[in-house]
KOLVONU-449629 format. One line per 4 residues: their letters; for each residue x, y, z of N, C-alpha, C, O, CB. Coordinates in pm, whole numbers. Each point is the difference from the previous one (the first is absolute). Last residue first. Glycine has a CB too. Example, Ala and Ser with C-alpha at 12.3 -4.5 7.8 and 13.67 -1.06 7.14 Angstrom:
REM KOLVONU-449629
sa) 1285 -225 708 82 119 6 -77 109 73 51 111 17 67 -174 -232; -89 -509 208 -89 119 0 90 120 0 104 -2 66 -293 -115 59
This chain:
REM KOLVONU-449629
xxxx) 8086 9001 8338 -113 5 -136 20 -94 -49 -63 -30 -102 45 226 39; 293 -144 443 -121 -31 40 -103 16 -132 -116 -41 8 186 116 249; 405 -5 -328 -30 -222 76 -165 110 16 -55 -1 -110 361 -223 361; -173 561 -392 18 -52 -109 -29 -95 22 -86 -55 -68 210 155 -9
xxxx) -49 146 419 -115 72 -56 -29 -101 -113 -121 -19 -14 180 281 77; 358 -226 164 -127 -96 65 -133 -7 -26 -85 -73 51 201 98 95; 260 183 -385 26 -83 8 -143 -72 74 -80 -78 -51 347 160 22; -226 349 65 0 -5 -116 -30 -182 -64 -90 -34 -77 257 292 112
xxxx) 31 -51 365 -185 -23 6 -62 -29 -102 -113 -50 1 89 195 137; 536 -121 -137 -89 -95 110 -128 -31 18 -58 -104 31 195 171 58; 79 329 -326 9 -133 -73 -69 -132 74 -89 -73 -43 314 176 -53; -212 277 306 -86 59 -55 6 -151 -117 -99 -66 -33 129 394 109
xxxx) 304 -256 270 -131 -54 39 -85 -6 -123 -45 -113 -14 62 203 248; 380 8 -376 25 -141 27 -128 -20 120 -33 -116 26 340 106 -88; -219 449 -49 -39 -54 -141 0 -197 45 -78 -76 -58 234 338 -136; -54 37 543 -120 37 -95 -40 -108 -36 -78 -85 42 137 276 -126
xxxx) 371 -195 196 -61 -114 86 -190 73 -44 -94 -80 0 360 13 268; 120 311 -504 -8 -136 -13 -106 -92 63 -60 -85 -65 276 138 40; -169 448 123 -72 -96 -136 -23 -128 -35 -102 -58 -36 177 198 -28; -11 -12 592 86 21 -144 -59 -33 -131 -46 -111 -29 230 59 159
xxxx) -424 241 364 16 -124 -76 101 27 -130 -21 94 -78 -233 -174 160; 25 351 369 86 15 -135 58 -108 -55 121 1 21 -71 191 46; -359 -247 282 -66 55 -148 91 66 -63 -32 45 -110 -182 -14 178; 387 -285 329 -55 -67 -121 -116 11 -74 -65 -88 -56 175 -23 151
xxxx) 153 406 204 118 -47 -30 -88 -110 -110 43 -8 -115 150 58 367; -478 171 22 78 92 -141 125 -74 -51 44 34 -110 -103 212 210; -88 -444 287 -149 -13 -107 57 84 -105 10 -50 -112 -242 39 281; 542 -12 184 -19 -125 -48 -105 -15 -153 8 -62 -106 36 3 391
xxxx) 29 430 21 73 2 -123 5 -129 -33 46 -12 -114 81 201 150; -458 -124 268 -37 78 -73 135 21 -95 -26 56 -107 -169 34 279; 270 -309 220 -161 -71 -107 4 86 -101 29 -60 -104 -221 -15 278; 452 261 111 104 -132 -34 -87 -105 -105 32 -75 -92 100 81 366
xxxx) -316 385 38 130 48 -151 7 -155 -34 -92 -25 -79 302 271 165; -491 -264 248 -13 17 -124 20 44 -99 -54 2 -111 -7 -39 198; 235 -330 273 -3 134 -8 -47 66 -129 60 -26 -105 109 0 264; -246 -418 206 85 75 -191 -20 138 39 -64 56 89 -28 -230 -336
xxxx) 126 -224 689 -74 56 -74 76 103 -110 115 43 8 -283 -89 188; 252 -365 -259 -131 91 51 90 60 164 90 -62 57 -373 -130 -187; 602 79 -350 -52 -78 137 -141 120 49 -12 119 -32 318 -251 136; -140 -7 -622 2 119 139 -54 -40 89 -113 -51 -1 104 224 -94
xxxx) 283 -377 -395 -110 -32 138 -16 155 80 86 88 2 15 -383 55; -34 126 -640 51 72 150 -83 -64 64 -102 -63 -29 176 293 -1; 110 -521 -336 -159 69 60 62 52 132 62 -52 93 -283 -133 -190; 538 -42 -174 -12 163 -60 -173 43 34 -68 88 -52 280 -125 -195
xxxx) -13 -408 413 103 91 1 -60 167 -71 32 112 42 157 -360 -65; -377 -230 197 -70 139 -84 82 92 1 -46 112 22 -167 -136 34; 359 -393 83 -88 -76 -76 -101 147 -39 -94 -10 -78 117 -286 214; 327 362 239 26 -58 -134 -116 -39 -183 18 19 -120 144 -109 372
xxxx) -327 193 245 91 157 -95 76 -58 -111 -15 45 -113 82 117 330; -313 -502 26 -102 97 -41 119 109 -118 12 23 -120 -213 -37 411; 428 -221 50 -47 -110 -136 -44 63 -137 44 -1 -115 -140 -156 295; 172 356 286 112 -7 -94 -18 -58 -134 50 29 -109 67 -39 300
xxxx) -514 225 132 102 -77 -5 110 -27 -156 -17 22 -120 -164 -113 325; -130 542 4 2 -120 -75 89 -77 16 108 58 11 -199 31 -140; -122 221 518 118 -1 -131 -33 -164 -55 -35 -106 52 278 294 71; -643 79 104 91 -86 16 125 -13 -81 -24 -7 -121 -159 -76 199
xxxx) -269 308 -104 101 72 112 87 -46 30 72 63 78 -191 10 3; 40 -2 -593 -65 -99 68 34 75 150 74 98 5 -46 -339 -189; -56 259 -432 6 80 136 -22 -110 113 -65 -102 -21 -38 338 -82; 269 -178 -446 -74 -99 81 17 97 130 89 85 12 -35 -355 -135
xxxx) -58 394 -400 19 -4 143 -14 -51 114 -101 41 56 94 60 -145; -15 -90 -552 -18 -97 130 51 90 167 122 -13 -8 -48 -236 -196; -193 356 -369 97 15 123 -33 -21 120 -54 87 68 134 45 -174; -192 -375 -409 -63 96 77 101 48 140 69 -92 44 -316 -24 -142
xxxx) 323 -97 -359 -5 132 6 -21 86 123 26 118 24 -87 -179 -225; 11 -433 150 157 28 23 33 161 8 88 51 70 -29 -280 -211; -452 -154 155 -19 79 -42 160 143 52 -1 92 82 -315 -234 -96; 232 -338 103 -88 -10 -139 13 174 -45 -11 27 -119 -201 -267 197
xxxx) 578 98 234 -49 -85 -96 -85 16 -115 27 -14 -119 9 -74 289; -18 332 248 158 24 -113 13 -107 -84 93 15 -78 59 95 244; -538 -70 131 -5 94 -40 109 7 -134 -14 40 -115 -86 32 358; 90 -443 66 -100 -18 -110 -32 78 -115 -37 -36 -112 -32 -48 276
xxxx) 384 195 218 33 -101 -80 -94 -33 -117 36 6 -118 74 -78 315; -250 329 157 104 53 -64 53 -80 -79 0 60 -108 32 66 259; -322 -334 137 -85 79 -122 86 76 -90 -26 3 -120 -167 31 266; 310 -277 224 10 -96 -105 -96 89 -136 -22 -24 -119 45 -235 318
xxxx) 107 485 198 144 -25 -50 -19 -99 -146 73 -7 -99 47 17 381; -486 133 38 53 67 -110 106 -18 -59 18 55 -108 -116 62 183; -282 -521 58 125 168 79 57 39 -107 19 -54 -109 87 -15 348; -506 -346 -222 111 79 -80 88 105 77 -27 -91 79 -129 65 -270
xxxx) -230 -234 383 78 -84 -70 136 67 2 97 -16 74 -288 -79 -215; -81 414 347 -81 -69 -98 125 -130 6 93 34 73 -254 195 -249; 175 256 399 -89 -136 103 -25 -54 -122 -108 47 -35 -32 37 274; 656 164 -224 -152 42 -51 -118 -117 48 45 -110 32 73 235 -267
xxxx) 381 128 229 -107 -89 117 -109 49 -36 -64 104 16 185 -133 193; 197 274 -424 46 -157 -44 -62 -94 94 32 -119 -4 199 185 -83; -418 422 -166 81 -23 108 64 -184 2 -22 -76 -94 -146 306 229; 88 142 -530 -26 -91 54 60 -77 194 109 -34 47 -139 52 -359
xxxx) -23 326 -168 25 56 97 -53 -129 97 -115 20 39 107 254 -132; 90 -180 -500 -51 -100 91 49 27 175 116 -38 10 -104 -137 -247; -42 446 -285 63 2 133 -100 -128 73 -123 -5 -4 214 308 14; -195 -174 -458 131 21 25 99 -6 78 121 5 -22 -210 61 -67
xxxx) -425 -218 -188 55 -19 128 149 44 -48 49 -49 -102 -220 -157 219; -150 108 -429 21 139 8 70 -30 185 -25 106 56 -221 39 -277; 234 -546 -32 40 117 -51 -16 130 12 66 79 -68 -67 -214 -21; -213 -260 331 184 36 26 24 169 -96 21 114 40 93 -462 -54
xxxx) -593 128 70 17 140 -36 195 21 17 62 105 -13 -372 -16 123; 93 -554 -53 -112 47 -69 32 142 -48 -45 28 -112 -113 -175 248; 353 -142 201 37 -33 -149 -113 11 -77 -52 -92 -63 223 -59 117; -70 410 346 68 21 -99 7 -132 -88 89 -3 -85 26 187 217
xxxx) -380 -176 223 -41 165 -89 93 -42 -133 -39 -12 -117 21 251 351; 24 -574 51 -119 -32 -55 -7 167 -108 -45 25 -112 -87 -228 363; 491 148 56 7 -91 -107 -101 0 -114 22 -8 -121 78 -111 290; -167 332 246 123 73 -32 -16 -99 -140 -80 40 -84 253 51 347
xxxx) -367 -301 27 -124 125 -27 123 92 -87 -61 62 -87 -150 -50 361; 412 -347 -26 -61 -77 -79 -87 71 -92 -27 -51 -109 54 -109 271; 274 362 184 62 -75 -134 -81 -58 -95 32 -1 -119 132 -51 246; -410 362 253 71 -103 13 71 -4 -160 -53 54 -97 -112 -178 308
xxxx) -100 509 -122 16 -83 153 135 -111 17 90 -3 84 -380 9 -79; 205 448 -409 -51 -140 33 18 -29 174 49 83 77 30 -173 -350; -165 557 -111 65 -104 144 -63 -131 23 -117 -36 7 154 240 127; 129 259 -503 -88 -140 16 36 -65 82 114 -46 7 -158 22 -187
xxxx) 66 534 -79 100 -91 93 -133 -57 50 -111 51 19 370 88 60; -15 187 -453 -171 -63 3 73 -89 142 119 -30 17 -277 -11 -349; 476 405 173 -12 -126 32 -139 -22 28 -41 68 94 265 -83 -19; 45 469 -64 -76 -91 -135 -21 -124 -14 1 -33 -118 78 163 19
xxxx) -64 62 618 100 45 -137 -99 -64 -130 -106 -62 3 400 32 130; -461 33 311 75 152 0 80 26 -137 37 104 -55 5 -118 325; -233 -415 -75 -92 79 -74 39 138 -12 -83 78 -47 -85 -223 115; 421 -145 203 1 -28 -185 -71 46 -29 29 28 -116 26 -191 66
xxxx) -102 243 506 104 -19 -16 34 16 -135 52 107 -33 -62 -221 219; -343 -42 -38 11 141 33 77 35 -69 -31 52 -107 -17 -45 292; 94 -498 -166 -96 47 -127 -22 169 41 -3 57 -110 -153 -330 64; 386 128 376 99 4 -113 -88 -48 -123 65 -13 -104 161 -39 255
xxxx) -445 100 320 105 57 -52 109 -19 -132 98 74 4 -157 -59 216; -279 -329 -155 -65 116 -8 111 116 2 22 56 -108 -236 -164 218; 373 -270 21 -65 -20 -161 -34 122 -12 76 74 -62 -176 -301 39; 175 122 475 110 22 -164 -30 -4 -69 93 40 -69 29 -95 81
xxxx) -471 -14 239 44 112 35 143 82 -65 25 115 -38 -162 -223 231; -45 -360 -209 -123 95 -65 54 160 35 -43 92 -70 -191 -289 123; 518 -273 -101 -48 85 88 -53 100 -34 70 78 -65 51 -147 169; 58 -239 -378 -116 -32 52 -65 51 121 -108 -33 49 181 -126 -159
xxxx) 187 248 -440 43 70 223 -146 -103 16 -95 -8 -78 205 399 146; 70 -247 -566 -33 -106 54 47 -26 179 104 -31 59 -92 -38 -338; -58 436 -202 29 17 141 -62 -177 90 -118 -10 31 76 358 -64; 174 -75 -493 -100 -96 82 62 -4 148 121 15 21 -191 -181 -239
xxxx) 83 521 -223 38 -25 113 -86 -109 97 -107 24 57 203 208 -106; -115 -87 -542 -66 -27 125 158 -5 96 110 -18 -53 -379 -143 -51; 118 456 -355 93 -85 28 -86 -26 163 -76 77 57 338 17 -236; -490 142 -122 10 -138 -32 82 -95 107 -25 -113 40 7 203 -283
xxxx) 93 370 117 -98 -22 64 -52 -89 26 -61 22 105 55 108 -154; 340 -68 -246 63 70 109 -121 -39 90 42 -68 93 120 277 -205; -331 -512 -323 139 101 26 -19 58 155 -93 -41 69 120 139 -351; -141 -569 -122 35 91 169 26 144 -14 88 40 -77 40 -239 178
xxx) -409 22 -531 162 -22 75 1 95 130 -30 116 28 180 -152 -275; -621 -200 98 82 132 -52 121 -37 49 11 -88 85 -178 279 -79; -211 -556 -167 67 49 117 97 110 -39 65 -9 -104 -89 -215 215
């Protein structure tokens, strides 16, 4: 397997409305971002525990039709895979609970604006060396339990 690079990097887009979605994969395909859409939390999961590491931006709405919603996917997100930059979107304001329990996952209420998407996504392909090197160790790591 070659080491990630700039091109590599993914934008996942998890909307179950076929029409959001579609706008803001448009949308991400404008910048250096490979960009990947899911439907639900559960199809979102399935990509990334197979490719997390090239994933940079996670663009998620928080009503989602599976089990899971996005709020519980953001979480799952800042857990197994901590590098990646989480947004949650919704038309509804989030409750109080919610905002506590993801203090540093922006929200943007629908409808977004696509300035506001679009510095979100540059805001997580400029990544600090540090958090780099601490994905790139990560894959490094998982690469090793599976041989």
């Amino acid at each position: 397997m070659g080491q990630a690079s700039e091109c590599t990097r993914v934008a996942l887009i998890v909307e179950d409305d076929r029409e959001l979605r579609a706008l803001a994969v448009a949308l991400l395909e404008e910048t250096d971002l490979r960009v990947v859409e899911a439907s639900s939390a559960e199809e979102a999961l399935r990509y990334l525990n197979y490719l997390a590491g090239d994933v940079v931006f996670l663009f998620a709405d928080v009503r989602l039709p599976c089990p899971m919603n996005g709020v519980e996917l953001a979480r799952t997100v800042k857990l197994r895979w901590p590098w990646i930059r989480t947004v949650l979107t919704s038309g509804a304001p989030l409750e109080e609970d919610l905002d506590k329990a993801l203090r540093d996952v922006p929200f943007m209420p629908k409808p977004w604006r696509a300035l506001e998407v679009l510095v979100q996504a540059e805001k997580a392909v400029q990544t600090s060396p540090f958090e780099e090197a601490a994905r790139r160790s990560h894959i490094h790591a998982l690469g090793a339990l599976r041989a």
